[in-house]
Structures are given as C-alpha cells and as structure tokens.
LUMTIRO-954102 format. One record per residue (C-alpha): x, y negated, z; residue in three letters. Coordinates in pm, whole numbers, plus 50000, padded with zeros to 5 digits. Each point is the difference from the previous one (the first is absolute). Layout:
N
ATOM      x      y      z  resn
ATOM      X      Y      Z   ALA
...
This chain:
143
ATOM      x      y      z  resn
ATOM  89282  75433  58957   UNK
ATOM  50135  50044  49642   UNK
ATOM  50085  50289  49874   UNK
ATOM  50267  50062  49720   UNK
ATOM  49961  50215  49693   UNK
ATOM  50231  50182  49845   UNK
ATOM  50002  50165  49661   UNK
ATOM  50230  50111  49702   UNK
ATOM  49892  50068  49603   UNK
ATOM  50174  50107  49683   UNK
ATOM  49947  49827  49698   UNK
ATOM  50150  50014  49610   UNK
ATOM  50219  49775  49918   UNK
ATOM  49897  49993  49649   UNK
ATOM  50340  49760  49836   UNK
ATOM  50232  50261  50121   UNK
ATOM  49979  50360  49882   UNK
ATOM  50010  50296  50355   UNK
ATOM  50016  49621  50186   UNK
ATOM  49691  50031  50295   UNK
ATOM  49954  49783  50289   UNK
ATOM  49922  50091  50392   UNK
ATOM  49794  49695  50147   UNK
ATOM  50021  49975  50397   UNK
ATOM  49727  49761  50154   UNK
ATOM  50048  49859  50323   UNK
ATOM  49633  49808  50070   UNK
ATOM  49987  49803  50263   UNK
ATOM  50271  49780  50240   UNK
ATOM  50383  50194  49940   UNK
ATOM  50187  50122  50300   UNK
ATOM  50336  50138  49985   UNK
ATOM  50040  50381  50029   UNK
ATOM  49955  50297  49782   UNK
ATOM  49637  49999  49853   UNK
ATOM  49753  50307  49983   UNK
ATOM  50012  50068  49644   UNK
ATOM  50190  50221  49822   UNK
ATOM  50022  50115  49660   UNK
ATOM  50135  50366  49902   UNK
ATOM  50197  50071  49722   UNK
ATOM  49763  50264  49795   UNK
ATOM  50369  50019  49716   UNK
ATOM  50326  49915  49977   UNK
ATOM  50000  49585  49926   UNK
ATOM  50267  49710  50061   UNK
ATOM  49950  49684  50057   UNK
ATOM  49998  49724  49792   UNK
ATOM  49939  49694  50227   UNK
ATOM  49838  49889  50251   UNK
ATOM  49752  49647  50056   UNK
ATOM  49793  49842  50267   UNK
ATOM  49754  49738  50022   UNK
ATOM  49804  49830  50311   UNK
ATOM  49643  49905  49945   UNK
ATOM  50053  49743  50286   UNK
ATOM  50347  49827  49973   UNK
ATOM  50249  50066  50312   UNK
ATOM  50144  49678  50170   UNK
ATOM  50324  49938  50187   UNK
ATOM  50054  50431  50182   UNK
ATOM  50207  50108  50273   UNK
ATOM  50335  50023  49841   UNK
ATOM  49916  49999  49642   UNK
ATOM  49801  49723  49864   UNK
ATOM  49784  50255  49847   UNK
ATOM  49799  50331  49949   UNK
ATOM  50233  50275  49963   UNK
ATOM  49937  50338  49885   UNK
ATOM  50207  50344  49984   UNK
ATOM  49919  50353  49836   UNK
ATOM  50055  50302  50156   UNK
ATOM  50025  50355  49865   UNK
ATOM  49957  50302  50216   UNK
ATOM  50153  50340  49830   UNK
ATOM  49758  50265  49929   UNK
ATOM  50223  50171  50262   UNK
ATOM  49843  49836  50241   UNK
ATOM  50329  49804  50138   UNK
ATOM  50038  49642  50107   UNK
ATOM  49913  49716  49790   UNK
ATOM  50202  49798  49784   UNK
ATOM  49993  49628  49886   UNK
ATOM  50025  50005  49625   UNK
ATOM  50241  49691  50028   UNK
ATOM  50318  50013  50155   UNK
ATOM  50034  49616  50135   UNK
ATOM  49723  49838  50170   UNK
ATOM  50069  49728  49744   UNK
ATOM  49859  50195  49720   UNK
ATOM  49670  50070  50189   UNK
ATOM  49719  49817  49805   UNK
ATOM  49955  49636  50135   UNK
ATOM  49715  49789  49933   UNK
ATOM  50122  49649  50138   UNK
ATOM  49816  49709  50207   UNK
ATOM  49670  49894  49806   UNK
ATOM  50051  50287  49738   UNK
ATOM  49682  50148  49920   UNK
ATOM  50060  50157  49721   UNK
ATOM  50220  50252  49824   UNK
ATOM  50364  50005  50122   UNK
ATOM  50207  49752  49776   UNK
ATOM  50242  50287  49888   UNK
ATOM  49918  50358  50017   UNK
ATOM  50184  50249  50264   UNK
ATOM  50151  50276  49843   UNK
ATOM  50075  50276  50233   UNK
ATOM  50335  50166  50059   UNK
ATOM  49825  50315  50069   UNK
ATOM  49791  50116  49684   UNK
ATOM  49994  50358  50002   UNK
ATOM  49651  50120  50162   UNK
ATOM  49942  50392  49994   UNK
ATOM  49666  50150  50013   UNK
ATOM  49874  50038  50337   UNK
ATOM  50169  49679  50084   UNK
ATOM  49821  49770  50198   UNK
ATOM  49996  49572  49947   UNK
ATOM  49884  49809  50280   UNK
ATOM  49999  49608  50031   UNK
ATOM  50189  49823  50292   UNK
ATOM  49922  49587  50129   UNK
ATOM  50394  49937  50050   UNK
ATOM  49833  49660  50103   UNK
ATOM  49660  49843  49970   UNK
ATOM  50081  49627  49975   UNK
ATOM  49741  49869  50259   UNK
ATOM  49653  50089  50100   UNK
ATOM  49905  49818  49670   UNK
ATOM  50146  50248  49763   UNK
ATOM  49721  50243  49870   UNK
ATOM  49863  50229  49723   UNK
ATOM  50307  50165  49864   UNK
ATOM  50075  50197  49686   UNK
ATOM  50304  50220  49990   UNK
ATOM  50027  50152  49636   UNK
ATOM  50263  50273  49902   UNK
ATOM  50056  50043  49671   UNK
ATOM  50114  50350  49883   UNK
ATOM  50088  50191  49710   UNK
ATOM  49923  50405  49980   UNK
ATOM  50055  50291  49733   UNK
C-alpha cells in the first residue's frame, strides 16, 4: 500500500520585493478531493498567482484531459470554504502529458487572504492513475 504525503513551505521570492511563495506537495499517485494540508495565514497577504506542476505527467482524465487543481480559503471565522476562482475554467490545469509548470499562470479572482485564513489544496481532477507528484505554489504578497 502507498501512502501519500502531504506538505506545504514558504519561501522568498527574492525578484519581487514582500513577494513569498506557499509550496503544496502532493507525493505520491493524485486523487481528486480536498487534500490534508493546510496553510494558515500568520498576516494579512493577497495573492499574486497561482502554478502547478506534476512530477509524473497526467494522460487522457475523466472529463478533463488533465490534472486540475483549485484553492480554497477558509475564513478565520471558521465558515465554509471558498474556491479562490469563480469559474471552474480558471482552476489551474495542467493538460495531457504536461509535466511541468502550467503553460500560463492562474491568477485568482479571490486575492484578499486575512490572517487566520486558512489555504488548502483541492484535486478538481487527477488525470488518470498515472498523474503523480504534484506541486501547487501560491504566490503572495504581504506588508
């Protein structure tokens, strides 16, 4: 049995001034759903854009063609979450037999993120058993 591993990290992004990055790995085989990881807002940010890229390339999915990632923010509130984009068409899509970064970068239509807000990472679809070893990166800018 495999097991998947999940994990977020910040890093600098040193060519933009306030500009950091929040890397979501998904290790292992993708399946669609809302993944264990979550990253919490310790400021007031707003996002920049948003990436993806598959370590193993998706073929031919479901419905899409592709490995297809949202974001989701949960208020500090506590309430329901909320997709970041408003159309499913604007989720990040890496296509059949990408395997690297996404060919244009998603910017979101939601960008303000409070402090105490929570970012998780949802598989909208996984492309096929083949698709594997994702990276999610949000780029944000704080104070």
């Amino acid at each position: 049995m495999t097991r998947a591993i999940y994990q977020a990290q910040i890093s600098d992004n040193m060519d933009v001034a306030n500009k950091f990055n929040i890397q979501f790995s998904l290790v292992g085989s993708l399946t669609s759903g809302v993944k264990p990881i979550r990253w919490i807002a310790p400021f007031a940010c707003t996002v920049v854009d948003t990436n993806a890229a598959l370590g193993t390339a998706s073929t031919i999915g479901s419905s899409s063609g592709g490995a297809i990632f949202d974001i989701l923010k949960t208020p500090a509130t506590g309430s329901t979450a909320v997709t970041l984009f408003t159309s499913s068409s604007k989720f990040i899509t890496l296509t059949s037999g990408i395997q690297g970064g996404t060919t244009t970068v998603s910017v979101p239509d939601v960008t303000a993120i409070s402090s105490g807000d929570v970012l998780t990472i949802k598989v909208v679809d996984d492309g096929s058993t083949a698709a594997a070893d994702a990276t999610v990166i949000v780029s944000l800018t704080g104070a």
